[in-house]
C-alpha positions in Angstrom: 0.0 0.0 0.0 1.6 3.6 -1.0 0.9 6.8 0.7 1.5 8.6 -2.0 1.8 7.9 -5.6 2.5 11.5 -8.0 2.2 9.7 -11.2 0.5 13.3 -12.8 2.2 13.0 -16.0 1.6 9.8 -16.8 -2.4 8.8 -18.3 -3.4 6.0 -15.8 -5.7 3.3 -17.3 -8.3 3.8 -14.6 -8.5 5.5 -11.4 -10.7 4.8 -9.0 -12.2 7.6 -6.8 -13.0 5.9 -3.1 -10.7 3.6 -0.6 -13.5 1.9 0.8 -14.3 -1.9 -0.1 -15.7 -1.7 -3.1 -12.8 0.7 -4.0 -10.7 -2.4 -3.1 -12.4 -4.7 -5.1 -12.3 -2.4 -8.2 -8.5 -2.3 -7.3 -7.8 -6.2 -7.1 -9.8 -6.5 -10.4 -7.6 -4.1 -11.6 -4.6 -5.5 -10.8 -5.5 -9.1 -11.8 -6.1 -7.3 -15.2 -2.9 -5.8 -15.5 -4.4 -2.2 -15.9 -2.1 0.3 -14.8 -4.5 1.9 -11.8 -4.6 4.3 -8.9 -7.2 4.3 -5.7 -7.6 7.8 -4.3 -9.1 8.2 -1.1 -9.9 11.7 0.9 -9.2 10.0 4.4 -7.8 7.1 6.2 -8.4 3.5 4.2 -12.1 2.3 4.0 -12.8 6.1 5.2 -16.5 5.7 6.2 -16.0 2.3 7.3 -13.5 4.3 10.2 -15.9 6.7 10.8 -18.5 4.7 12.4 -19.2 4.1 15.8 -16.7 2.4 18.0 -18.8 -0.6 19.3 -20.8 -1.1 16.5 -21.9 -4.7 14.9 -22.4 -5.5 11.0 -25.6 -6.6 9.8 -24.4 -8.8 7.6 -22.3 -12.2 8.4 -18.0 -12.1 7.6 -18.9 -13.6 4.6 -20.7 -11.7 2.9 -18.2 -9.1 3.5 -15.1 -10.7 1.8 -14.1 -9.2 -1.4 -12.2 -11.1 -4.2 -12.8 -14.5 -2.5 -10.4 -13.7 0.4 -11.3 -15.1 3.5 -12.7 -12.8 6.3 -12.4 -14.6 9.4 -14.4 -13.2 12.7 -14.8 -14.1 16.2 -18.6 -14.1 16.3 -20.8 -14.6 12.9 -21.6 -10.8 12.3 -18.2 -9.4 12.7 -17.1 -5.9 14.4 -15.4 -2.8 13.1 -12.5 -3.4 14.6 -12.4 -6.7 12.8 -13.6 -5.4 9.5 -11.1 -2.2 9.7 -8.3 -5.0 10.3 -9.5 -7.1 7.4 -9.7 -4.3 4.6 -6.6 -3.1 6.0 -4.7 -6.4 5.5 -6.0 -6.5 1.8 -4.7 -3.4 0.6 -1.5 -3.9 2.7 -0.9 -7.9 1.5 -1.6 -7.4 -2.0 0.2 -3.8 -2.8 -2.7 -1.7 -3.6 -1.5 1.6 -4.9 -3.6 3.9 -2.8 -3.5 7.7 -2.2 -4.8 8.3 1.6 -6.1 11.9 2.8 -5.9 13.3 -0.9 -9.4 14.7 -2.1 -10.9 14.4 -5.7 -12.2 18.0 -6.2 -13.0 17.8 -10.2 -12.9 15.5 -13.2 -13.2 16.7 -16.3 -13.0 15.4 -20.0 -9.6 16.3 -22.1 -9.6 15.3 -25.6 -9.4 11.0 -25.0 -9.0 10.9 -21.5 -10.0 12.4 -18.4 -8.1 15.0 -15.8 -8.5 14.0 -12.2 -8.0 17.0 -10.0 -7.2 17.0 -6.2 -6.3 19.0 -3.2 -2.8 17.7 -3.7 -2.1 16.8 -7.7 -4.0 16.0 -11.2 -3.8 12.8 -12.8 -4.6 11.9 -16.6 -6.9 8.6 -17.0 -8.7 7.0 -19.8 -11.6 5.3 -17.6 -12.9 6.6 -14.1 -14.7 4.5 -11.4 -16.6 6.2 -8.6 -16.9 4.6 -5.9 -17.6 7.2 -3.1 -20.3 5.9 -0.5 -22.9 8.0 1.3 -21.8 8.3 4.4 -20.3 12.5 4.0 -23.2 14.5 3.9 -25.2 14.2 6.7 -29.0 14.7 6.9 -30.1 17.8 8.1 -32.9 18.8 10.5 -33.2 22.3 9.6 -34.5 23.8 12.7 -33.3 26.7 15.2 -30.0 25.8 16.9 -29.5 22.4 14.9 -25.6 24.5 14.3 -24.8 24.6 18.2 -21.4 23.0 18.9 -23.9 20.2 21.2 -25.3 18.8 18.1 -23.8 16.3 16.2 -24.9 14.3 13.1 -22.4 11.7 13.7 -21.8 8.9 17.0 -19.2 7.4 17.8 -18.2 6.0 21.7 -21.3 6.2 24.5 -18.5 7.1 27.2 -18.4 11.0 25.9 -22.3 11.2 27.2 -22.0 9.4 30.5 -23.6 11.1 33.2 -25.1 13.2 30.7 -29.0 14.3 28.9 -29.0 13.4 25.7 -31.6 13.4 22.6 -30.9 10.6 20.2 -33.3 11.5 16.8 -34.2 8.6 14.8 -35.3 5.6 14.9 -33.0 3.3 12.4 -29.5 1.2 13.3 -27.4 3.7 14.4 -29.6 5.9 16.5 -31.1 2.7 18.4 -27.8 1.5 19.2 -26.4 4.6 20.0 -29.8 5.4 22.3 -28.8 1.8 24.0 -25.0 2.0 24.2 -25.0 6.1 25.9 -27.9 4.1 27.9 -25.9 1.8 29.5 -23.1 4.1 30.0 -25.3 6.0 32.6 -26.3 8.8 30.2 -29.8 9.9 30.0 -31.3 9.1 26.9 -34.6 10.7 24.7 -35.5 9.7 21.6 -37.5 11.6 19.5 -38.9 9.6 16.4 -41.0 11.0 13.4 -42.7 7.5 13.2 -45.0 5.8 15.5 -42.1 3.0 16.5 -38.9 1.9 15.8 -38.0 1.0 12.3 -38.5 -2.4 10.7 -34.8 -2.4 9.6 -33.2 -2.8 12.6 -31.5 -5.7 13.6 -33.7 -8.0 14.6 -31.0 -8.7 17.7 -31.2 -5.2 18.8 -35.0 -4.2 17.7 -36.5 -6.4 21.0 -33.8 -4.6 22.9 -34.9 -0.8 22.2 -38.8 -1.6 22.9 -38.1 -3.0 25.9 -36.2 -0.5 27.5 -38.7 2.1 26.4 -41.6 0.2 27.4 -39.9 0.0 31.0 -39.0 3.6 31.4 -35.4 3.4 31.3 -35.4 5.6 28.1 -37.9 8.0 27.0 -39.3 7.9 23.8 -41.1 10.9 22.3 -43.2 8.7 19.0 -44.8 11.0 16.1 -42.8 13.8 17.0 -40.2 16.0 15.8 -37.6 18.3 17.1 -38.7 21.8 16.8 -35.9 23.8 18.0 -32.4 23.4 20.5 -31.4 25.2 22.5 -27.8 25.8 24.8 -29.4 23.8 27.4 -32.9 22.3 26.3 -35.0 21.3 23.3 -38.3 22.1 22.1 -40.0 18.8 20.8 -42.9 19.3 18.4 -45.5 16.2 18.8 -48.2 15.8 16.8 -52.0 17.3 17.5 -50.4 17.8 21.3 -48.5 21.1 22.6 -45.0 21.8 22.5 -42.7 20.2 25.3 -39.3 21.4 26.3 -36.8 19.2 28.1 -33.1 19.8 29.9 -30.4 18.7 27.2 -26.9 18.6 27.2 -26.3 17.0 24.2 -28.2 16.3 20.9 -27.3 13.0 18.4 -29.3 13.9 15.2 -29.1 10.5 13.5 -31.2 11.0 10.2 -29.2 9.2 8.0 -26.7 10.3 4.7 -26.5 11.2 1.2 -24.3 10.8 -1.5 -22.4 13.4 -2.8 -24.8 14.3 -6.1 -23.6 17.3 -7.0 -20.1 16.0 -7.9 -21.7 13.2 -10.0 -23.3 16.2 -11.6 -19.9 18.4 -12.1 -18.8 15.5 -14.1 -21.7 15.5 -16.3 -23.7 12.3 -15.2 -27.4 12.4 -15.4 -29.8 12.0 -13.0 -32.4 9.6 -13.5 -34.4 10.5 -10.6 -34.9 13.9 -9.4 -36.5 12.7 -5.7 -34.5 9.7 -5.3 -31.2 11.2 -7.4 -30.6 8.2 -8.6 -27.9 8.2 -11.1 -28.0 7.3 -15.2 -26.2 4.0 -15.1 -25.8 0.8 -17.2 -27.2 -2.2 -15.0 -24.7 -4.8 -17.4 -21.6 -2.6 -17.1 -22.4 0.1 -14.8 -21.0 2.4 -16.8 -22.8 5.5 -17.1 -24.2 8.3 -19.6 -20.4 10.0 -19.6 -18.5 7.4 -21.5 -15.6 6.3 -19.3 -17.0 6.7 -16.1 -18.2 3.9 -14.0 -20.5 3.4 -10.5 -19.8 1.4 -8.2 -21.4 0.5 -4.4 -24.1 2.2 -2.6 -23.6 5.3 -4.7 -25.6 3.8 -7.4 -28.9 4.0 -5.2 -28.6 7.9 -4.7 -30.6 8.3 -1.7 -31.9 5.3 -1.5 -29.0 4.1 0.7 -30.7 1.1 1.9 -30.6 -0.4 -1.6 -26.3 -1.4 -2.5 -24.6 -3.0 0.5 -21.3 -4.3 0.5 -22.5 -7.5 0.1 -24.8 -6.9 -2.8 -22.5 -4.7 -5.1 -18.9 -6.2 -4.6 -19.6 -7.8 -8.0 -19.9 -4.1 -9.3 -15.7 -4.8 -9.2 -15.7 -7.5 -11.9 -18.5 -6.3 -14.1 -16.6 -3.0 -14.8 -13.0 -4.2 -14.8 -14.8 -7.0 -17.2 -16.2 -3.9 -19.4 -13.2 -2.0 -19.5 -10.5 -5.3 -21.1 -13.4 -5.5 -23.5 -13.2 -2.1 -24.8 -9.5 -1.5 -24.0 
């Protein structure tokens, strides 16, 4: 794995935009193929996959996490981060992946037969392009009265920070139930204030029985068909629905709405959107190529913001459909 690769006068055959595992995948493809390839990544490796909480616990089994056939070997069935962090880590470590950490693609555009990859730190020359950039930057928003107070976050990551503390939790999906229950059983105080009238069906089913319990028992308050209506330094205003107002103490405020993909740089390079609720992107399902000849999808950012459609699991084989389309055509 390189830290750096400055290659910006040579015209790559393919650079892939995204160190996370389907980045990876696209990458061993890649090399298998002999193509002459670059990963660029704007943080540490598998970026978002580092950027989630501490404790947390994959949905899906080891297996279905492997890329390229390698082995992924956990303790329990449904491995941790930790684990998975150690096992994409080992892949692009074992097998030499030439990767460019904390560098940030800022533009692609077209030049003559190939493209011109611009970052915060160099440009790069490359006849095909695959984007494989996630979801997980651009945060939800709640778009209400203090939601820019240092207190608020859109992002959890280790309960211990809100020990001893009040804390509202919004949303009802995987990461705000286990963030509710981890800060929970750190000692913090925990409210949750759902849109819906219960928890959401895509929970895992470990965890789901978990959550109703400890609301049904009092041990944390649940505020169902409601919505935050303002925060505040030290309380928030939630809005319920056909009932008045209530305002609560808070120290602290987990807005955990979910993410979107960045769109507008799909856009900046001249791909179509399909879809202008869902933003899905214009896309071959065969080759995944998409309107802009040269320029691939790859993973979860082929659903636009419907982020519950491409797992890991589902669109690793994105890898060796594109590598596959690019030989052809080479």
């Amino acid at each position: 794995m390189v830290n750096f690769v400055d290659m910006s006068s040579k015209t790559f055959d393919l650079i892939i935009i995204g160190g996370g595992p389907i980045g990876l995948a696209c990458g061993l493809e890649a090399k298998k193929k002999k193509l002459n390839y670059l990963i660029i990544e704007k943080g540490p490796l598998v970026n978002s996959l580092y950027n989630y909480p501490v404790n947390m616990t994959f949905f899906s089994t080891s297996e279905k996490l492997e890329i390229d056939n390698i082995p992924f070997i956990s303790i329990k069935p449904k491995p941790s981060k930790q684990e998975a962090l150690e096992y994409y880590r080992r892949i692009a470590s074992n097998n030499n992946l030439k990767i460019n950490l904390f560098e940030k693609v800022e533009n692609v555009l077209r030049k003559e037969k190939c493209f011109n990859v611009k970052t915060n730190k160099s440009s790069y020359l490359a006849n095909k392009i695959i984007v494989a950039t996630g979801f997980y930057d651009i945060p939800n928003r709640l778009n209400i009265p203090g939601e820019n107070l240092s207190k608020v976050s859109h992002y959890y990551n280790d309960p211990h920070y809100y020990a001893g503390m009040k804390t509202v939790v919004v949303g009802a999906s995987n990461s705000a139930v286990d963030a509710a229950l981890e800060i929970y059983r750190k000692g913090g105080e925990v409210t949750m204030v759902v849109r819906g009238d219960d928890i959401g069906e895509r929970v895992k089913y470990w965890v789901r029985p978990d959550i109703i319990n400890r609301i049904k028992e009092g041990s944390i308050d649940a505020f169902f068909n409601s919505e935050l209506k303002e925060i505040k330094q030290h309380a928030v205003v939630i809005k319920k629905e056909n009932e008045q107002d209530v305002t609560i103490n808070n120290d602290f405020v987990l807005a955990l709405i979910g993410y979107q993909p960045n769109i507008s740089f799909l856009e900046k390079m001249g791909i179509q959107i399909t879809d202008e609720q869902l933003k899905i992107p214009s896309y071959n399902e065969s080759t995944m190529e998409t309107n802009v000849p040269g320029i691939y999808l790859a993973g979860v950012i082929c659903g636009g913001m419907e982020t519950h459609k491409w797992f890991i699991e589902n669109s690793r084989i994105h890898a060796k459909m594109i590598i596959e389309d690019i030989v052809r055509k080479k």
